[in-house]
VEXROMI-58045 format. One record per atom (N, C-alpha, C): residue in three letters; x, y, z; residue number from 1; atom name. Coordinates in steps of 0.1 Angstrom, whole numbers, plus 5000, padded with zeros to 4 digits. Layout:
N
 lovo    X    Y    Z palum nuza
  ALA    X    Y    Z   NUM   CA
...
This chain:
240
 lovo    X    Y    Z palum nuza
  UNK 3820 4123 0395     1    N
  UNK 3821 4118 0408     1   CA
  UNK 3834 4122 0415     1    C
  UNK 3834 4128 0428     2    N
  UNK 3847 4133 0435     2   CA
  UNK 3850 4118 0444     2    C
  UNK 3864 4123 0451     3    N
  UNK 3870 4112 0456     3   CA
  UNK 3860 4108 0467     3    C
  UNK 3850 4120 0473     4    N
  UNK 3842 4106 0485     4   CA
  UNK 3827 4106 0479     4    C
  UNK 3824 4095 0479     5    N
  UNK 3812 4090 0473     5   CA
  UNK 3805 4084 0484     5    C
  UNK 3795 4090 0490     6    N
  UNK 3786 4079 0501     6   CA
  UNK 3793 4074 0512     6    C
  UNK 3798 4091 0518     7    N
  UNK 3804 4091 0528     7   CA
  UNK 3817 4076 0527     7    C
  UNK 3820 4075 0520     8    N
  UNK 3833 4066 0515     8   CA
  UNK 3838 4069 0503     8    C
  UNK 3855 4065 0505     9    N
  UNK 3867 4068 0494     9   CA
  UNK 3863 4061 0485     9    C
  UNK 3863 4063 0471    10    N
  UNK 3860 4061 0462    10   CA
  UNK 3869 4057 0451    10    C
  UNK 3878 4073 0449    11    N
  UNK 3885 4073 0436    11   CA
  UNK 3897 4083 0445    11    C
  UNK 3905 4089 0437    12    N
  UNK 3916 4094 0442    12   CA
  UNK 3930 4090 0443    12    C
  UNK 3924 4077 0454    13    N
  UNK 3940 4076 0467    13   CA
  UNK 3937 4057 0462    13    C
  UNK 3945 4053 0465    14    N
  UNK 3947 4037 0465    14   CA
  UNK 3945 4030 0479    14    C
  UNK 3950 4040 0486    15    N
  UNK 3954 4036 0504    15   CA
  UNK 3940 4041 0509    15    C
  UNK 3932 4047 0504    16    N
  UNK 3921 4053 0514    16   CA
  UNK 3906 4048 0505    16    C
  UNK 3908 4039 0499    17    N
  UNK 3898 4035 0492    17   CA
  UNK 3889 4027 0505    17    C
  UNK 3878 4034 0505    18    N
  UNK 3871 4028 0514    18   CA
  UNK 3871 4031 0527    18    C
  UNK 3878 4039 0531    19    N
  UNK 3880 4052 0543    19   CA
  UNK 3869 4059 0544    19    C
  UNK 3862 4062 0557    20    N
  UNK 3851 4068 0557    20   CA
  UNK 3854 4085 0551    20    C
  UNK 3845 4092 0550    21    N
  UNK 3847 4111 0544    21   CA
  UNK 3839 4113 0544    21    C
  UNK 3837 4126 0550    22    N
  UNK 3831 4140 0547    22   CA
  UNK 3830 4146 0537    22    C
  UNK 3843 4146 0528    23    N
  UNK 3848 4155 0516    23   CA
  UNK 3860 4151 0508    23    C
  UNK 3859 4155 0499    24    N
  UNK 3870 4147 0492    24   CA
  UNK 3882 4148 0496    24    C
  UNK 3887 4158 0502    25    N
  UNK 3898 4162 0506    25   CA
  UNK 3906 4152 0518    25    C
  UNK 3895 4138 0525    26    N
  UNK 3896 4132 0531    26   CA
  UNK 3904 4121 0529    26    C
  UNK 3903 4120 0514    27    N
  UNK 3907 4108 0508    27   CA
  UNK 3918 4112 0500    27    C
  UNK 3919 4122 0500    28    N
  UNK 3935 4120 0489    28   CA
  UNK 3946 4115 0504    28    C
  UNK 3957 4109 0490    29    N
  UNK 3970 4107 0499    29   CA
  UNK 3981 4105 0491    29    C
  UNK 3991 4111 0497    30    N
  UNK 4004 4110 0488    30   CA
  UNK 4013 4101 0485    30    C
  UNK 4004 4090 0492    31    N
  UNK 4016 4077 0484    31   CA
  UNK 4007 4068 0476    31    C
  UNK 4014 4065 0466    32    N
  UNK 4007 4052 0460    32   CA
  UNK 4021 4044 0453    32    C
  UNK 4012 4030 0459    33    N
  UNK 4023 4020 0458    33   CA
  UNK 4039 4017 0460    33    C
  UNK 4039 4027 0478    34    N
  UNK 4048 4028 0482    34   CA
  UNK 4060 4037 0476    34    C
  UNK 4055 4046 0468    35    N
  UNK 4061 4060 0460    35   CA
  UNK 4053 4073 0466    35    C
  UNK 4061 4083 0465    36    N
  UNK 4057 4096 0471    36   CA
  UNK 4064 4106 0461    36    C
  UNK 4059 4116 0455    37    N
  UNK 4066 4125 0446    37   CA
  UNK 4063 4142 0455    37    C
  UNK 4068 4151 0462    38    N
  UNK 4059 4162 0462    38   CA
  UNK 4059 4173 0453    38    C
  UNK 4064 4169 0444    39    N
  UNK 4061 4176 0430    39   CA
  UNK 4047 4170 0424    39    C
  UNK 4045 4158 0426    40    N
  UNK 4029 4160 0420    40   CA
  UNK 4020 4153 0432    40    C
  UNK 4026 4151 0444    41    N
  UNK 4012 4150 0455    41   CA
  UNK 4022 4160 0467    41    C
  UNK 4018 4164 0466    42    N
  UNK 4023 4178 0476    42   CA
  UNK 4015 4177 0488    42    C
  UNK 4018 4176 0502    43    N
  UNK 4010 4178 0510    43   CA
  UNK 4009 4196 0515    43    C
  UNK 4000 4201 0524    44    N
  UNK 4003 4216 0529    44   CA
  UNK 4003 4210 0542    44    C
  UNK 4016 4216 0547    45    N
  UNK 4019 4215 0566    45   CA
  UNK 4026 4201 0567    45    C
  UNK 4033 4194 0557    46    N
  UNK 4038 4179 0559    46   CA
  UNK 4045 4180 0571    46    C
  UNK 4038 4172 0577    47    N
  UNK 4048 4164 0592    47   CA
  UNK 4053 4149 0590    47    C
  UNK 4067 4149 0599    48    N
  UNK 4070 4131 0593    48   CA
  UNK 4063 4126 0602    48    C
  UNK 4063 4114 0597    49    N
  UNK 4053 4100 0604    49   CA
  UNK 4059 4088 0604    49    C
  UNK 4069 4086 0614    50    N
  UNK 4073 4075 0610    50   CA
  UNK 4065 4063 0608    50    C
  UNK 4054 4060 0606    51    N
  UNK 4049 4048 0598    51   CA
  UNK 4046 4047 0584    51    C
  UNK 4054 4057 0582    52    N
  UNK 4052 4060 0562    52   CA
  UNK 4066 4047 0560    52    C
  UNK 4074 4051 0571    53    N
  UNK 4088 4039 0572    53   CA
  UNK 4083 4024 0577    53    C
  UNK 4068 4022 0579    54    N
  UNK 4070 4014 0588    54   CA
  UNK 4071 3995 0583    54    C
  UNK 4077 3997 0567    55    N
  UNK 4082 3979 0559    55   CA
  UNK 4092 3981 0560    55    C
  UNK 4102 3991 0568    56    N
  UNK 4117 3994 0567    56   CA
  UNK 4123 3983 0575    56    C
  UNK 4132 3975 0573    57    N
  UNK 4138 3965 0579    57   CA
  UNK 4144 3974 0592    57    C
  UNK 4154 3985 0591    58    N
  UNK 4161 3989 0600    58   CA
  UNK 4152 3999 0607    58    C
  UNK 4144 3997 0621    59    N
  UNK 4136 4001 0626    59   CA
  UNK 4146 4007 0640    59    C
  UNK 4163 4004 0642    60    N
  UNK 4166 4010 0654    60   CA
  UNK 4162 4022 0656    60    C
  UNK 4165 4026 0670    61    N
  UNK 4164 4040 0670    61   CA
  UNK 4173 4045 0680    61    C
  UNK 4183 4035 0685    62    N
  UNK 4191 4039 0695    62   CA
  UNK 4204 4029 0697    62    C
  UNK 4209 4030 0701    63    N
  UNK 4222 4022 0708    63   CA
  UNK 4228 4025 0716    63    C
  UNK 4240 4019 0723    64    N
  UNK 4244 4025 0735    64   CA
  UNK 4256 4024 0731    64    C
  UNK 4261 4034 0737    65    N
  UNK 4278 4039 0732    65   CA
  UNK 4283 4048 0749    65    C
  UNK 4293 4039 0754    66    N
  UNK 4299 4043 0765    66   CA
  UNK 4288 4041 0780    66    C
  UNK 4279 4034 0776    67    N
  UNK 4270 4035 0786    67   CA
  UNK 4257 4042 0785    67    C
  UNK 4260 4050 0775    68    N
  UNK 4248 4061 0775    68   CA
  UNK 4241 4055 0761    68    C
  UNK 4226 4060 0762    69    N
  UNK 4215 4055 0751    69   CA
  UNK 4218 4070 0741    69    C
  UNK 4218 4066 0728    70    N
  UNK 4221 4078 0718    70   CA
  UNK 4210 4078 0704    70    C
  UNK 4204 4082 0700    71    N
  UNK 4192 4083 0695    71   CA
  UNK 4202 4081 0680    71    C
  UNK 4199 4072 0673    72    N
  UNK 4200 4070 0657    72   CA
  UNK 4190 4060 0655    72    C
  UNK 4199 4056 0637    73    N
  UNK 4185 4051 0627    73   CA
  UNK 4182 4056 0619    73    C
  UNK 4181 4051 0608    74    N
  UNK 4173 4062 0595    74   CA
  UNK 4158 4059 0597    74    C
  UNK 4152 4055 0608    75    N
  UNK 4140 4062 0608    75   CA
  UNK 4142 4070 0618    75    C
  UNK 4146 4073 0631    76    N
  UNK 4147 4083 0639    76   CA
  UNK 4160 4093 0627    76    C
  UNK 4164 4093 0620    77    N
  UNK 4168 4104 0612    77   CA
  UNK 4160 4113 0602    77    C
  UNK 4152 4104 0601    78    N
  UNK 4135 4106 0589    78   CA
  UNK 4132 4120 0597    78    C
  UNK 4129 4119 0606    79    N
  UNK 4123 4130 0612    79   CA
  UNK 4128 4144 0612    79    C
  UNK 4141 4139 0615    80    N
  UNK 4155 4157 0615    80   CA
  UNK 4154 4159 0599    80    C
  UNK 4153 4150 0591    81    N
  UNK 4154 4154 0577    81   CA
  UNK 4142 4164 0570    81    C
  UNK 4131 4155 0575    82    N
  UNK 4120 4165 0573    82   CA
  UNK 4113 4179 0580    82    C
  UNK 4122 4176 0589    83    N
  UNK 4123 4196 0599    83   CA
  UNK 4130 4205 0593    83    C
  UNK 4141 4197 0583    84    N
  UNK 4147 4208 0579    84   CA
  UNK 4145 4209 0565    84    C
  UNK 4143 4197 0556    85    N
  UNK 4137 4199 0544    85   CA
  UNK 4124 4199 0533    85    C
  UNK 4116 4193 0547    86    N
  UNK 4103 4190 0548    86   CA
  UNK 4100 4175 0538    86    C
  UNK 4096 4176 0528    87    N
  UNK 4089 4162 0522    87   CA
  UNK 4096 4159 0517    87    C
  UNK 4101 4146 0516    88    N
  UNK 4109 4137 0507    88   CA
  UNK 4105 4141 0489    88    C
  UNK 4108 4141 0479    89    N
  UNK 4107 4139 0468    89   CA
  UNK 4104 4125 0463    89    C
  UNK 4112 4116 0468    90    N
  UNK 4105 4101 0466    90   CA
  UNK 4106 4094 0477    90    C
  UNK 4095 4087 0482    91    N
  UNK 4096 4080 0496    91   CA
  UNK 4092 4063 0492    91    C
  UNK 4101 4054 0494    92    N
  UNK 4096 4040 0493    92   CA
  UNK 4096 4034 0501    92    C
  UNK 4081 4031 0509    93    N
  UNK 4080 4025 0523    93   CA
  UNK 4081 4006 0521    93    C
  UNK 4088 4002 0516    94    N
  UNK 4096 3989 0512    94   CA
  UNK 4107 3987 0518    94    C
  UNK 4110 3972 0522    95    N
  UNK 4121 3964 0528    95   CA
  UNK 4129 3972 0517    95    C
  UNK 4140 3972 0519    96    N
  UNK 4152 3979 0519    96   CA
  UNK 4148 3995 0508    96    C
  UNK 4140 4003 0513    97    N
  UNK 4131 4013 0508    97   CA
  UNK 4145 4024 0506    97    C
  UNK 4138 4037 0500    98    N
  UNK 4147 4049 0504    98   CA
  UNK 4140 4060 0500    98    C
  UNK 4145 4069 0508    99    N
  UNK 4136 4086 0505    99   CA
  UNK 4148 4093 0502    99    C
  UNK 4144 4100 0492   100    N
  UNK 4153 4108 0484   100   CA
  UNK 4150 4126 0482   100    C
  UNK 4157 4135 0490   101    N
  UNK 4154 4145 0487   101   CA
  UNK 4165 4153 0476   101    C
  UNK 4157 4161 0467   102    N
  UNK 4168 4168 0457   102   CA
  UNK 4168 4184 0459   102    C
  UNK 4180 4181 0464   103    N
  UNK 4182 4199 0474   103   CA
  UNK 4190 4213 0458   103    C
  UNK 4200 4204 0453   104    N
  UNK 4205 4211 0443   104   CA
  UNK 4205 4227 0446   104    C
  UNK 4216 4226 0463   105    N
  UNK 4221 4235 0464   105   CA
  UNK 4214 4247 0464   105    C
  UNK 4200 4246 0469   106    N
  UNK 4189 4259 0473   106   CA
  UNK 4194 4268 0482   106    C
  UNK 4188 4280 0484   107    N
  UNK 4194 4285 0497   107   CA
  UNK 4209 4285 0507   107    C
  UNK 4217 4287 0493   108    N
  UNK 4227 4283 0501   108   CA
  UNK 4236 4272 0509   108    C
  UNK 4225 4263 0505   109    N
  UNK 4225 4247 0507   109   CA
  UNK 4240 4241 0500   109    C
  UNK 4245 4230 0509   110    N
  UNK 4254 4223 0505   110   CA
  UNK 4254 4211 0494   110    C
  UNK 4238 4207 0499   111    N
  UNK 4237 4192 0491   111   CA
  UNK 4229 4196 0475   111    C
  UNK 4238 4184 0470   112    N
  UNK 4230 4185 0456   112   CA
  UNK 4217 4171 0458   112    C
  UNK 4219 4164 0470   113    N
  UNK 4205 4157 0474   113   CA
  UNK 4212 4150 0486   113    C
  UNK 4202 4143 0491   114    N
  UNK 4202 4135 0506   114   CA
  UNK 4194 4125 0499   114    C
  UNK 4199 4115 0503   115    N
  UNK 4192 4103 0509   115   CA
  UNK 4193 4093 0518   115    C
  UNK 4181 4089 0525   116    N
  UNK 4181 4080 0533   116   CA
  UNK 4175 4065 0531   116    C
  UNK 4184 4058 0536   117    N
  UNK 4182 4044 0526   117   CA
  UNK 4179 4034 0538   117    C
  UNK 4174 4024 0541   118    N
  UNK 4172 4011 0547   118   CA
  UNK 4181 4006 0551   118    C
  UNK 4192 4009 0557   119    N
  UNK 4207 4002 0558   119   CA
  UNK 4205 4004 0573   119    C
  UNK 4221 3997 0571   120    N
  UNK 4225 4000 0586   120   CA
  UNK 4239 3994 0588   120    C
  UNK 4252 3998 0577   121    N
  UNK 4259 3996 0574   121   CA
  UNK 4270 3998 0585   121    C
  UNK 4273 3988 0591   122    N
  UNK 4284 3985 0602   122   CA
  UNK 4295 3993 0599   122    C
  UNK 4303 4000 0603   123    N
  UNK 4316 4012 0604   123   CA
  UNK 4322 4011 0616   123    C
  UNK 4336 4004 0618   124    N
  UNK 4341 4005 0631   124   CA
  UNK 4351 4012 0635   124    C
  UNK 4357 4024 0626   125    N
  UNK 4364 4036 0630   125   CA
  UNK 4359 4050 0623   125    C
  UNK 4361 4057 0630   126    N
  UNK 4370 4056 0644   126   CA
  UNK 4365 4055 0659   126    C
  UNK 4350 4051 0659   127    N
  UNK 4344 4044 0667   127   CA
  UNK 4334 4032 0661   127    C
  UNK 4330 4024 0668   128    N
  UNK 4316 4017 0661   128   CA
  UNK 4304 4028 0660   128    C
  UNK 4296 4027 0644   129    N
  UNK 4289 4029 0645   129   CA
  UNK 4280 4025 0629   129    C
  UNK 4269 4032 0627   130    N
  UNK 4269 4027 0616   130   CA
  UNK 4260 4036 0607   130    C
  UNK 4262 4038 0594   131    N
  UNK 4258 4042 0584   131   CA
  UNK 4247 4042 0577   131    C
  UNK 4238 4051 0570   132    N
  UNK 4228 4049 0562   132   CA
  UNK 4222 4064 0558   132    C
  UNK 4231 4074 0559   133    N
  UNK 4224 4089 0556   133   CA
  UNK 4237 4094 0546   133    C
  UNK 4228 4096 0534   134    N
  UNK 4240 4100 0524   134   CA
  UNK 4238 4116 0522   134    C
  UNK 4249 4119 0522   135    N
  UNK 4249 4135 0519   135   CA
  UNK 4257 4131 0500   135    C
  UNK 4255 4141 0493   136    N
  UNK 4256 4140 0478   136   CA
  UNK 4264 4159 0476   136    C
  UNK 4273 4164 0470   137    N
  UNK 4276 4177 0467   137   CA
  UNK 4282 4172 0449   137    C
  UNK 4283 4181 0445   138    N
  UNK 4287 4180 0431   138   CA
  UNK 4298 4192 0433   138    C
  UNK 4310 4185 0424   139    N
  UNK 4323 4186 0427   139   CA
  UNK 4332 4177 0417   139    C
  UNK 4341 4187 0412   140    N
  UNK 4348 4181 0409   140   CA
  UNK 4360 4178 0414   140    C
  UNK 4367 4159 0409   141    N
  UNK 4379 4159 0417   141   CA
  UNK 4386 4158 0409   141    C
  UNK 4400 4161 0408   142    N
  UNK 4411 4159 0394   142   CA
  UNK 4413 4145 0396   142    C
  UNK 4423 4142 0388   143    N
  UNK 4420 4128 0388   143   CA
  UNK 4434 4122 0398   143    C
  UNK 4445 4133 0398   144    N
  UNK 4457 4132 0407   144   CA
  UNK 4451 4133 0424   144    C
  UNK 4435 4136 0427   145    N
  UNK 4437 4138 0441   145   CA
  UNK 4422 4123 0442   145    C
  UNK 4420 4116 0430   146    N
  UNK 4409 4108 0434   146   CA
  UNK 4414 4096 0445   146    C
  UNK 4422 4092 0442   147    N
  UNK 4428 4082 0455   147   CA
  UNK 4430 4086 0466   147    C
  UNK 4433 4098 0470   148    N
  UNK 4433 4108 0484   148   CA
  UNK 4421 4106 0490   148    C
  UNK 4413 4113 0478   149    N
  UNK 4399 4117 0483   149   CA
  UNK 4390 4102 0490   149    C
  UNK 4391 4092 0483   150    N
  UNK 4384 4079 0483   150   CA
  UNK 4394 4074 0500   150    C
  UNK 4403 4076 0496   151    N
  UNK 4409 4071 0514   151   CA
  UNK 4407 4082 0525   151    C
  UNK 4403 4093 0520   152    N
  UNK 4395 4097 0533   152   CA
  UNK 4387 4085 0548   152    C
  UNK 4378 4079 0539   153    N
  UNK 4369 4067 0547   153   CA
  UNK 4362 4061 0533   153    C
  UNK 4359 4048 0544   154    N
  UNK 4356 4040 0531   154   CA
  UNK 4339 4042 0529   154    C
  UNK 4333 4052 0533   155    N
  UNK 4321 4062 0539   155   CA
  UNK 4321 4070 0526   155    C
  UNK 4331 4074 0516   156    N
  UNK 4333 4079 0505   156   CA
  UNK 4332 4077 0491   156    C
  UNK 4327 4077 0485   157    N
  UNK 4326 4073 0466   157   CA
  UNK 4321 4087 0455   157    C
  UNK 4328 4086 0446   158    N
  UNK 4326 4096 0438   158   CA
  UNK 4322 4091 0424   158    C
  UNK 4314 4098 0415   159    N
  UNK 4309 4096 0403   159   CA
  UNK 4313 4108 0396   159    C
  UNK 4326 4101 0386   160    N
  UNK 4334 4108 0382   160   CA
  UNK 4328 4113 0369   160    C
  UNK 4312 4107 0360   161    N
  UNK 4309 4115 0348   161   CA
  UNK 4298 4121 0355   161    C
  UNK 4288 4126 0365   162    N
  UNK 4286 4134 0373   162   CA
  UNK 4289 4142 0380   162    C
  UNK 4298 4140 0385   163    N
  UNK 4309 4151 0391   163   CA
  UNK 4301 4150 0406   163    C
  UNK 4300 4135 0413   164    N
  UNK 4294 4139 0425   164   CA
  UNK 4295 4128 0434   164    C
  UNK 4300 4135 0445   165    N
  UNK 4305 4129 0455   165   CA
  UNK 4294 4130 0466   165    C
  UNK 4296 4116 0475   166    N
  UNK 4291 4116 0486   166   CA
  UNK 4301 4110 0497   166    C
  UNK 4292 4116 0507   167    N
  UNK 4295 4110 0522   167   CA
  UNK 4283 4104 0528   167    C
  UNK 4286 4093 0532   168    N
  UNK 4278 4079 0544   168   CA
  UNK 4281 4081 0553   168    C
  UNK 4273 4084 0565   169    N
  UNK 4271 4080 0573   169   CA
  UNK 4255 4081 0586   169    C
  UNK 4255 4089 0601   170    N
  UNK 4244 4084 0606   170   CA
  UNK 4239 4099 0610   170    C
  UNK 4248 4110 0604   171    N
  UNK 4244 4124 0609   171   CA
  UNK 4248 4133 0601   171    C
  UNK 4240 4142 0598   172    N
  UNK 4246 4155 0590   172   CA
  UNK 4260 4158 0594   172    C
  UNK 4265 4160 0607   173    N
  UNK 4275 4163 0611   173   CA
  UNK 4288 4157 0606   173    C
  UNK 4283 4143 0612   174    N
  UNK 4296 4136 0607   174   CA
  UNK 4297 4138 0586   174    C
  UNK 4285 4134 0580   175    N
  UNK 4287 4137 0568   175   CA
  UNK 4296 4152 0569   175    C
  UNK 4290 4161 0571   176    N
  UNK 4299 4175 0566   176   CA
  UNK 4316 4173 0568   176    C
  UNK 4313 4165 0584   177    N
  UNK 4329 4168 0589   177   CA
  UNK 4337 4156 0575   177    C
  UNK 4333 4148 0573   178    N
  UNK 4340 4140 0562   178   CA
  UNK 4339 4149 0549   178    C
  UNK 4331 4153 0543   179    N
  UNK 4331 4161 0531   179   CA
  UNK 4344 4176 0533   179    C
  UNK 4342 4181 0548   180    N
  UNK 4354 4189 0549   180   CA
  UNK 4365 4182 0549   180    C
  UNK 4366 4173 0554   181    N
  UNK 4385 4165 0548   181   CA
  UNK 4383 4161 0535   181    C
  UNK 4377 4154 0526   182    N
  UNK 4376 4156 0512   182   CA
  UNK 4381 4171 0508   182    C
  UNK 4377 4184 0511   183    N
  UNK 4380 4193 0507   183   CA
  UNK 4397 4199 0506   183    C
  UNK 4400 4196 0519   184    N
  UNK 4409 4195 0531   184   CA
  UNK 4423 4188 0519   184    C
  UNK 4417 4174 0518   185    N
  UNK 4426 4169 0505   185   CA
  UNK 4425 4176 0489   185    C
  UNK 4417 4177 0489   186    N
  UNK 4417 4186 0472   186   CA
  UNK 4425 4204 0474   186    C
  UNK 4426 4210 0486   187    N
  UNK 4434 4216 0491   187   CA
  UNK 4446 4214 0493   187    C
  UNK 4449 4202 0489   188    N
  UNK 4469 4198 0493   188   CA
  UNK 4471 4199 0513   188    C
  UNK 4459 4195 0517   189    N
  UNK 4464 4196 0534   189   CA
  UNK 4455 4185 0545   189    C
  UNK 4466 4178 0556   190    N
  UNK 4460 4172 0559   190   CA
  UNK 4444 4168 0568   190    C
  UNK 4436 4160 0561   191    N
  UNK 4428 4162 0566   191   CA
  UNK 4423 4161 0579   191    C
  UNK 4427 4149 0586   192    N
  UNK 4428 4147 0600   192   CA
  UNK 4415 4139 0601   192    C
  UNK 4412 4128 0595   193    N
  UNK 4399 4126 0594   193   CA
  UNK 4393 4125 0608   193    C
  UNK 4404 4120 0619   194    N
  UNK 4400 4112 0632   194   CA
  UNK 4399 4125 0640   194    C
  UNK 4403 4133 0634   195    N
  UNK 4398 4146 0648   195   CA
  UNK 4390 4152 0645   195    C
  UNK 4386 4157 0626   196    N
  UNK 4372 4159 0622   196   CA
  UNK 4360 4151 0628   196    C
  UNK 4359 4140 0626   197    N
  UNK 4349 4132 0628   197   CA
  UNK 4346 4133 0648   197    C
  UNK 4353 4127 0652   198    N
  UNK 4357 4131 0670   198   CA
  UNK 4348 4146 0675   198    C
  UNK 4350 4155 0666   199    N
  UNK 4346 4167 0668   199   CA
  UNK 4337 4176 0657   199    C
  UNK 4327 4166 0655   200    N
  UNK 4315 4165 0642   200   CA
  UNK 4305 4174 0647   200    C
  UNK 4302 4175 0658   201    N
  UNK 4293 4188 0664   201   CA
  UNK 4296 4198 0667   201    C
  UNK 4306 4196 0674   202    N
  UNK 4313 4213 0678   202   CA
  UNK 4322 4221 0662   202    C
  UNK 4324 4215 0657   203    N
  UNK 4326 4219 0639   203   CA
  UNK 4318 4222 0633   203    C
  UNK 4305 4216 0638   204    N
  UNK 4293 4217 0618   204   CA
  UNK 4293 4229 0615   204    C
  UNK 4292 4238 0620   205    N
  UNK 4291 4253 0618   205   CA
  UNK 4305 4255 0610   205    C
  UNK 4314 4254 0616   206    N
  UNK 4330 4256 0608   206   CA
  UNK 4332 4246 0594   206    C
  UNK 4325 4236 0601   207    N
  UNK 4327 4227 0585   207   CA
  UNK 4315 4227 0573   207    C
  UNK 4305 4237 0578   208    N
  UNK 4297 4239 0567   208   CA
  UNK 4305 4248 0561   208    C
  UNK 4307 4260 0569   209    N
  UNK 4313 4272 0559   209   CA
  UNK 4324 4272 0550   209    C
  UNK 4330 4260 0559   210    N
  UNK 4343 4258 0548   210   CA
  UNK 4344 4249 0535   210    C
  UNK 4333 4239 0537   211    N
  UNK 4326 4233 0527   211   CA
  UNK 4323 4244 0515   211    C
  UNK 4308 4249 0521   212    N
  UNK 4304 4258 0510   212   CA
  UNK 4310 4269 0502   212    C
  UNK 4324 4274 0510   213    N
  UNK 4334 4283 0505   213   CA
  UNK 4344 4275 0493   213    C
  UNK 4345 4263 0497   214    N
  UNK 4352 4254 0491   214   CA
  UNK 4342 4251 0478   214    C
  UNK 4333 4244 0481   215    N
  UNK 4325 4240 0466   215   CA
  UNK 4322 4247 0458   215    C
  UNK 4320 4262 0463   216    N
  UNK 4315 4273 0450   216   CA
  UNK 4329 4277 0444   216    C
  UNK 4339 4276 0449   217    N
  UNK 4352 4280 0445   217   CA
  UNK 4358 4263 0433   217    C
  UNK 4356 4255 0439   218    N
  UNK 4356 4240 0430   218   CA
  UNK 4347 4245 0418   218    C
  UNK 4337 4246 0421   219    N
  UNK 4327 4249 0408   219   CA
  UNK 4328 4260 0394   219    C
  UNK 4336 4270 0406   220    N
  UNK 4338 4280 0392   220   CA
  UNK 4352 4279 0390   220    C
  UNK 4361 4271 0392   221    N
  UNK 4375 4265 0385   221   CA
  UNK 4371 4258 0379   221    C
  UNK 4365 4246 0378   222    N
  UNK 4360 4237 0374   222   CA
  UNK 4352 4237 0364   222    C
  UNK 4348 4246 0358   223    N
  UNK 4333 4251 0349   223   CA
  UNK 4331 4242 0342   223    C
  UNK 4342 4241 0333   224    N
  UNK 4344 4234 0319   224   CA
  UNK 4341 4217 0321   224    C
  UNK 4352 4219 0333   225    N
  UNK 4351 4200 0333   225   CA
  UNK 4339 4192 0341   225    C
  UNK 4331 4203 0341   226    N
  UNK 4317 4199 0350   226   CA
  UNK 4305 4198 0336   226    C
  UNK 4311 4205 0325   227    N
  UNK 4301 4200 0312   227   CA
  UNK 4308 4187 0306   227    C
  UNK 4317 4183 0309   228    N
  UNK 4325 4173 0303   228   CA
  UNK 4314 4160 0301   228    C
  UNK 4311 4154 0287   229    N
  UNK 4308 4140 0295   229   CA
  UNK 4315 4126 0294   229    C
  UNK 4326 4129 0301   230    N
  UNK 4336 4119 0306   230   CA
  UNK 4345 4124 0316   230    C
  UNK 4350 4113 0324   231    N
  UNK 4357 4117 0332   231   CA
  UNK 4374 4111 0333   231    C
  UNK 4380 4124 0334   232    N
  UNK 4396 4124 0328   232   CA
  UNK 4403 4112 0332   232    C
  UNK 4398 4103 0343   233    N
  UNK 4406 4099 0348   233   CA
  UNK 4407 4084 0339   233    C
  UNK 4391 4082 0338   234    N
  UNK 4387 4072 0332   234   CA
  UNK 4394 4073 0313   234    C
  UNK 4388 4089 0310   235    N
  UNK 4395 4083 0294   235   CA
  UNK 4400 4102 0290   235    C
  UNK 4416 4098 0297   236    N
  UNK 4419 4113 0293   236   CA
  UNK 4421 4117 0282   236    C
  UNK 4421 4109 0270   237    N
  UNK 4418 4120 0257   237   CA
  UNK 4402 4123 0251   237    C
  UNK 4392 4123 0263   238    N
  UNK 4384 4128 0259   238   CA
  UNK 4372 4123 0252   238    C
  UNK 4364 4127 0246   239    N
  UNK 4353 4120 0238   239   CA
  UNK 4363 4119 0224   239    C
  UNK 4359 4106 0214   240    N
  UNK 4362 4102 0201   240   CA
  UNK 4349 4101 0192   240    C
């Protein structure tokens, strides 16, 4: 027996059980039980839909900043994410849900993954705004520059036996411009966070390349202490 049986869903899909069909191809679907893998349910042509988001608590999609209406939200961000990297890897359409893509630095790519989480984490400099789109790179930090790095913004946390750092916040841009002052400090120079961030668009271009010139240069100094499994800071004589 295929998934449509008597012009109805039968077997397959969880969600489309009972869905009228033509053909079996009617009835598959890529989520079950508010999980999405596209490693093993792959769509061809995926478009986002924001109602795959739609148990997400944080449904904004705008605010007003100086008078003017400005489009955010990690569901109005759902959409820019999947134009540029198409299907989530895991999607959980659940009150405080999250879709997780694992980029691992493809194509020249910066991120070792993205995620977008259900938040909507209040940030009030250097303007109000607020947070919920994680950018992730793998990187290592010495342990003399991890308190620099971390006072960048409190937008910052690093996972020192991973070797991976992120940046929070509401836009690619602003992530990169923060990950370039991270760099900016592991460079011995100041980062300027408040004029990076101020000027998070007219930079992405300058602060991707300097990112990515930065992290492949981090990575091949760093070789060794990126197989490490401990992190110096935590226990510098190493494994016992």
């Amino acid at each position: 027996m295929g998934c449509c049986n008597g012009n109805k869903c039968e077997q397959c899909s969880n969600t489309n059980k009972g869905k009228k069909c033509k053909k079996d191809a009617d009835c598959k679907n890529s989520r079950i039980e508010g999980y999405t893998s596209k490693n093993t349910f792959s769509l061809i042509n995926y478009k986002a839909n924001v109602n795959e988001l739609s148990n997400w608590m944080h449904q904004e999609g705008y605010e007003y900043k100086k008078g003017k209406k400005v489009k955010e939200g990690p569901v109005f961000m759902f959409k820019k994410i999947v134009k540029k990297y198409g299907k989530p890897d895991i999607l959980i359409n659940k009150k405080k849900g999250i879709c997780i893509w694992y980029v691992n630095q493809k194509d020249g790519d910066i991120h070792y993954s993205i995620e977008l989480k259900d938040q909507y984490v209040a940030h009030c400099v250097p303007a109000n705004h607020h947070d919920f789109l994680y950018s992730y790179v793998k990187v290592y930090v010495p342990p003399d520059k991890i308190k620099q790095v971390l006072a960048v913004s409190g937008s910052v946390s690093y996972d020192g036996l991973q070797k991976l750092l992120y940046a929070r916040c509401a836009s690619f841009e602003a992530n990169m411009a923060t990950i370039a002052s991270v760099f900016l400090v592991l460079n011995s120079k100041d980062p300027n966070y408040v004029y990076q961030i101020k000027n998070r668009y007219a930079s992405f271009k300058k602060n991707n390349k300097y990112v990515k010139k930065n992290l492949l240069k981090n990575q091949k100094k760093y070789k060794k202490k990126f197989k490490q499994p401990y992190y110096d800071l935590a226990f510098p004589n190493g494994c016992r």
